[in-house]
N, CA and C atoms as a LAMMPS dump frame, in Angstrom:
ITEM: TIMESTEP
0
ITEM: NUMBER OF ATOMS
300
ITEM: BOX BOUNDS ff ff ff
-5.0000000000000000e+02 5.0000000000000000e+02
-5.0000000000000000e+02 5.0000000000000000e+02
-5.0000000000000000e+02 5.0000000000000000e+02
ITEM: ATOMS id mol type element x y z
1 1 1 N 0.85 -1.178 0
2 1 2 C 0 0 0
3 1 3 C 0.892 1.236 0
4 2 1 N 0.825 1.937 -1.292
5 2 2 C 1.35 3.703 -1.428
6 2 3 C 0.851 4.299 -0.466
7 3 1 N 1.519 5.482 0.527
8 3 2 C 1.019 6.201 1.408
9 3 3 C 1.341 7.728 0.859
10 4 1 N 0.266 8.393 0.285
11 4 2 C 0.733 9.622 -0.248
12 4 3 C 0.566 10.739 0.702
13 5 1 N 1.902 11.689 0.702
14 5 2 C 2.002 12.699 1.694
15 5 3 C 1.1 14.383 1.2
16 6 1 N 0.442 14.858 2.343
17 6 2 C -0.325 15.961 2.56
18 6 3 C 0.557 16.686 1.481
19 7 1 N -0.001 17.617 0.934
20 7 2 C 0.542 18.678 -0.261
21 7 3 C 1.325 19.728 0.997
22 8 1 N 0.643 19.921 2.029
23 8 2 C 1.51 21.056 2.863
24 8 3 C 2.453 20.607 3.394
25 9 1 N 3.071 18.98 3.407
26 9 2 C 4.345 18.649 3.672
27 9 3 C 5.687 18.868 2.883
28 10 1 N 5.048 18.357 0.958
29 10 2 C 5.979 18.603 0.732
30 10 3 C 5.91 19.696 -0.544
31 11 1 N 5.513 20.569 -0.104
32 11 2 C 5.448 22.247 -0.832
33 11 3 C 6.469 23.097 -0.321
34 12 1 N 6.255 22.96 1.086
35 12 2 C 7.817 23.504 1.969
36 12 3 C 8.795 23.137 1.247
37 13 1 N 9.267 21.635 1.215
38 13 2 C 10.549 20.773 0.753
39 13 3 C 11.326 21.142 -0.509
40 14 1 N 9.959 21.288 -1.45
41 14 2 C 10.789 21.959 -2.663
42 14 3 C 11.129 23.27 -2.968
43 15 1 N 10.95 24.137 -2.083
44 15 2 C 10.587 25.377 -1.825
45 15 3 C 12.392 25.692 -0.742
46 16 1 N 12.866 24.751 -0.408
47 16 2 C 13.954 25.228 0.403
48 16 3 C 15.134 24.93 0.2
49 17 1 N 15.969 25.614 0.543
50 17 2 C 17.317 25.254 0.24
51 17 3 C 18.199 23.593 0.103
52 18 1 N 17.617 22.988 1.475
53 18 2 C 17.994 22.232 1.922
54 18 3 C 17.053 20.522 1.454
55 19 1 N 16.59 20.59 0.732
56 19 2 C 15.291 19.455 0.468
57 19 3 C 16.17 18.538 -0.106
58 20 1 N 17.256 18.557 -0.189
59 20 2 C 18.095 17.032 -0.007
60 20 3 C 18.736 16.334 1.275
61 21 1 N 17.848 17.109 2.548
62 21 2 C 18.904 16.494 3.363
63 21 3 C 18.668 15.656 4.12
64 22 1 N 18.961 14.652 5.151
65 22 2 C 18.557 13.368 5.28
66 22 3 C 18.227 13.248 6.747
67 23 1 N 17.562 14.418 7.42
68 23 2 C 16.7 14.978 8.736
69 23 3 C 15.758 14.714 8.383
70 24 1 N 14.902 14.634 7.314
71 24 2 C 13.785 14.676 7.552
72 24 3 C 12.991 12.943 8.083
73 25 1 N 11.929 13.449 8.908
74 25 2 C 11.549 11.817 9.429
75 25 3 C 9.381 11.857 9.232
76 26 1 N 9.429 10.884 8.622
77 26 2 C 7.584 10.791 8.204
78 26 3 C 6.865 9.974 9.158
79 27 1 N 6.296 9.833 9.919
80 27 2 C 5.365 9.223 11.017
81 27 3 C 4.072 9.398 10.963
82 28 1 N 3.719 7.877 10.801
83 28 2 C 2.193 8.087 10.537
84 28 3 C 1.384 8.154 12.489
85 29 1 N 0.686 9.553 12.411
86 29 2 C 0.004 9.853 13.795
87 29 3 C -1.029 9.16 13.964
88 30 1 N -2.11 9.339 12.872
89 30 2 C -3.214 8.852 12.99
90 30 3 C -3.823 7.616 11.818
91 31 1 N -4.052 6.801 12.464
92 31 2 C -4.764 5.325 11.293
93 31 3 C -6.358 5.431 11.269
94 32 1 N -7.029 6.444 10.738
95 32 2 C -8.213 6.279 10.515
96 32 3 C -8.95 5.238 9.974
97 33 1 N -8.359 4.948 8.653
98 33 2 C -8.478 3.401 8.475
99 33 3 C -8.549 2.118 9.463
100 34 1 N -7.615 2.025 10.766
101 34 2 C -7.975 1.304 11.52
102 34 3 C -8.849 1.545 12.77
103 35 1 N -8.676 2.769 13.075
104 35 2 C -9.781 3.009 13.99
105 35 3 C -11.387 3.01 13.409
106 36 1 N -11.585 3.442 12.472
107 36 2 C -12.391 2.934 11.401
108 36 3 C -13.609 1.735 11.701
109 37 1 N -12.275 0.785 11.155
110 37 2 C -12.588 -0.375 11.217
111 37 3 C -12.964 -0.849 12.353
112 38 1 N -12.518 -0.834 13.792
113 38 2 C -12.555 -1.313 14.889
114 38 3 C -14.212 -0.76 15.123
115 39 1 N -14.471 0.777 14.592
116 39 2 C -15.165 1.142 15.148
117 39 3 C -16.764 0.486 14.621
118 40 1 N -16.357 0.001 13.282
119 40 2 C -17.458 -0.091 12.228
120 40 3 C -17.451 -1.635 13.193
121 41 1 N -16.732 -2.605 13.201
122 41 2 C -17.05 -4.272 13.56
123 41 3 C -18.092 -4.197 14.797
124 42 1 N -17.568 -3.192 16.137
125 42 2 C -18.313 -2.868 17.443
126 42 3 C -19.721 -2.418 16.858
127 43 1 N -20.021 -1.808 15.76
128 43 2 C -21.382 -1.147 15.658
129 43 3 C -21.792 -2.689 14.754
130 44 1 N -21.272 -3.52 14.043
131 44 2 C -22.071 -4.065 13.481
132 44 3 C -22.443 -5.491 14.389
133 45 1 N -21.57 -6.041 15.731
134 45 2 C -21.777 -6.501 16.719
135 45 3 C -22.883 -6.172 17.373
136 46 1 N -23.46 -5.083 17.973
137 46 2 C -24.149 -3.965 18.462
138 46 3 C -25.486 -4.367 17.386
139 47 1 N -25.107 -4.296 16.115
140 47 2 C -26.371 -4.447 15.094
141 47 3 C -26.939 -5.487 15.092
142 48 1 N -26.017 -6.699 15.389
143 48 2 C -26.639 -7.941 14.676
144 48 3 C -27.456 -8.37 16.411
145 49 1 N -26.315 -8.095 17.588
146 49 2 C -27.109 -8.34 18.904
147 49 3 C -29.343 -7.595 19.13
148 50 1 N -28.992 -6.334 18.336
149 50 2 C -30.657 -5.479 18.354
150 50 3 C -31.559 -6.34 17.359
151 51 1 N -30.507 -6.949 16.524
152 51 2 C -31.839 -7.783 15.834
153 51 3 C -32.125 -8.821 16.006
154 52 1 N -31.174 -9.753 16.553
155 52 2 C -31.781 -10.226 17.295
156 52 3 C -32.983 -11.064 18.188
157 53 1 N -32.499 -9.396 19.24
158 53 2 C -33.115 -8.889 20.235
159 53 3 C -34.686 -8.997 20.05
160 54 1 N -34.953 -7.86 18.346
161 54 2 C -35.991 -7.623 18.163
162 54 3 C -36.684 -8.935 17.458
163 55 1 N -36.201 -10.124 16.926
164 55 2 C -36.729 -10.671 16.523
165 55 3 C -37.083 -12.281 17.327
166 56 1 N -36.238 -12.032 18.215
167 56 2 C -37.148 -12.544 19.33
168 56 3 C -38.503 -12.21 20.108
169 57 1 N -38.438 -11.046 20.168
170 57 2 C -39.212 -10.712 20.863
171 57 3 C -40.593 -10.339 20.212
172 58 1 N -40.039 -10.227 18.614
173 58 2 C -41.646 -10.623 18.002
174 58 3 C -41.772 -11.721 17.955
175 59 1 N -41.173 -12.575 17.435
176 59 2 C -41.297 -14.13 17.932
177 59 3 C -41.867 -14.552 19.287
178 60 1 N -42.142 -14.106 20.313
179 60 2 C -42.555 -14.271 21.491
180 60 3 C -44.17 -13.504 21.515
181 61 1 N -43.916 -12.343 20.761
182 61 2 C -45.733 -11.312 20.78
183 61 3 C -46.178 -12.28 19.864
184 62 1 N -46.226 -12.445 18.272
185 62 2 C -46.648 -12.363 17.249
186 62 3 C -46.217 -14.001 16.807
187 63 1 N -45.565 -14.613 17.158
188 63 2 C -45.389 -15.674 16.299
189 63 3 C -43.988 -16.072 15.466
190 64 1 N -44.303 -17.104 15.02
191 64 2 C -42.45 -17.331 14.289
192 64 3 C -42.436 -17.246 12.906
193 65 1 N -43.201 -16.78 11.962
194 65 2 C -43.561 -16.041 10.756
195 65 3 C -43.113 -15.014 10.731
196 66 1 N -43.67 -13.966 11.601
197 66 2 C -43.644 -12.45 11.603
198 66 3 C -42.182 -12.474 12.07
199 67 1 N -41.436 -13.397 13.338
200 67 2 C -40.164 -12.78 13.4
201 67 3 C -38.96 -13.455 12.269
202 68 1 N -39.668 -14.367 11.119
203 68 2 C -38.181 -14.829 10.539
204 68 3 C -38.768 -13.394 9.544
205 69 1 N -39.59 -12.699 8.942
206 69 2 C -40.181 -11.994 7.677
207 69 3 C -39.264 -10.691 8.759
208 70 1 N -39.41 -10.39 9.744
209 70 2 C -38.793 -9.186 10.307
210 70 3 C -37.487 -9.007 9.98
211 71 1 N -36.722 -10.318 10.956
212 71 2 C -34.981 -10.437 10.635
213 71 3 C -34.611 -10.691 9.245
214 72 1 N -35.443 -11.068 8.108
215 72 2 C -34.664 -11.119 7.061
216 72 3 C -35.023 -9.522 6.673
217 73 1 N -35.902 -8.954 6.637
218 73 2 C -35.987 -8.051 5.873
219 73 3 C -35.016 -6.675 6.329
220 74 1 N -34.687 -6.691 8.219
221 74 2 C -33.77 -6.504 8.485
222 74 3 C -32.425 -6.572 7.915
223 75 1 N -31.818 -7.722 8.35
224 75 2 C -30.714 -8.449 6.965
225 75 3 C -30.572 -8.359 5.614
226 76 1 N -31.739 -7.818 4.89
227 76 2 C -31.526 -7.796 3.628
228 76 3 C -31.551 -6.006 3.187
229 77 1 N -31.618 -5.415 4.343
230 77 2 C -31.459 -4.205 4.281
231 77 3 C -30.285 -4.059 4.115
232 78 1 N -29.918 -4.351 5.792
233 78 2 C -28.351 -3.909 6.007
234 78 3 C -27.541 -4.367 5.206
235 79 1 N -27.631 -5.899 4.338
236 79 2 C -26.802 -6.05 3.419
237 79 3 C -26.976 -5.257 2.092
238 80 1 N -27.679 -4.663 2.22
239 80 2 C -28.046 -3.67 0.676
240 80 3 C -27.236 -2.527 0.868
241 81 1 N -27.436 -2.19 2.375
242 81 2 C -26.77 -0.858 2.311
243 81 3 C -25.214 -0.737 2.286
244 82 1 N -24.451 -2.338 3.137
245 82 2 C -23.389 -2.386 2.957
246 82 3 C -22.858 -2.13 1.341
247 83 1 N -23.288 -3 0.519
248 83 2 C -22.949 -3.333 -0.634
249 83 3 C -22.867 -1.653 -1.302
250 84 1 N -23.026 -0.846 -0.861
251 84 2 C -23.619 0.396 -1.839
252 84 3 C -22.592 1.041 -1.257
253 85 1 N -22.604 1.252 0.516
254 85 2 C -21.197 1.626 0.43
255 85 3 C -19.574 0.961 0.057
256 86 1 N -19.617 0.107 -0.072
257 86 2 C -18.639 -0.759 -0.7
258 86 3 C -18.561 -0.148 -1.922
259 87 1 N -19.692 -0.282 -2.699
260 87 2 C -19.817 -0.112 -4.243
261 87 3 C -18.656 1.681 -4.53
262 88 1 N -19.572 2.524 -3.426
263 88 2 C -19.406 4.158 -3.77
264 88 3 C -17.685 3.984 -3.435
265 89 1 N -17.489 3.283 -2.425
266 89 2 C -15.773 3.38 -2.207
267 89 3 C -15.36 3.958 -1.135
268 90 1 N -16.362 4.458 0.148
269 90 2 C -15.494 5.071 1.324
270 90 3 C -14.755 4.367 1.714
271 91 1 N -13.704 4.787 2.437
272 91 2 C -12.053 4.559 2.854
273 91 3 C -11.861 5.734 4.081
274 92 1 N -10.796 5.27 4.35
275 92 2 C -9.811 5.728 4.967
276 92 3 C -8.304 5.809 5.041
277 93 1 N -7.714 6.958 4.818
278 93 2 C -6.422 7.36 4.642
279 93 3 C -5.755 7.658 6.003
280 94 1 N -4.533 7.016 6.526
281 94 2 C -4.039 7.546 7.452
282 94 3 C -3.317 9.299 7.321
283 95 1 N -3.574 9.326 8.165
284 95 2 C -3.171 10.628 8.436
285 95 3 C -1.212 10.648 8.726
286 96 1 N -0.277 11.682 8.538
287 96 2 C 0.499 11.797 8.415
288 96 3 C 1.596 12.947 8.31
289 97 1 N 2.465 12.949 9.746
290 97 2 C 3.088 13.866 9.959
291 97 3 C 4.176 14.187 9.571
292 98 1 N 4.994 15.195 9.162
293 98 2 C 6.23 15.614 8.75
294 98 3 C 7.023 16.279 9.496
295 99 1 N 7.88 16.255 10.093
296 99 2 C 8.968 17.26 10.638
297 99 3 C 10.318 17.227 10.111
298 100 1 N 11.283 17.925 10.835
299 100 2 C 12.593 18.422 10.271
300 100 3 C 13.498 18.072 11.699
């Protein structure tokens, strides 16, 4: 994986006397990409526990019809909506610091 650097890192660099010299050090600060991720698995844990939840518990009012027609249509949401963001392409780029 290419990690491409902020334009305000290296606009300075070519801009100075010294942009050959071998001080400079790149450190990635922030992994949005992985915090991201961690954050997206906990919500979809969280998702699959509410449905569950809820489809038990129509299963318990209403019957075991109404709760498999609930959880799939549930499920066939959330997998629709995944797929679309997949499709459009959000990401995450780490973030990335420069000094001298």
């Amino acid at each position: 994986m290419r990690w491409r650097l902020p334009t305000s890192c290296w606009r300075g660099w070519l801009n100075s006397r010294d942009r050959d010299s071998a001080d400079v050090q790149v450190s990635i600060t922030r992994n949005y990409g992985e915090t991201g991720n961690d954050k997206a698995m906990k919500l979809i844990k969280k998702l699959l526990f509410a449905t569950a939840a809820v489809v038990a518990l129509v299963w318990f009012a209403m019957g075991r019809r109404e709760a498999m027609v609930v959880g799939i249509a549930v499920l066939l949401t959330t997998g629709r909506d995944a797929v679309c963001i997949v499709g459009v392409g959000f990401y995450a780029e780490p973030r990335v610091a420069c000094s001298r």
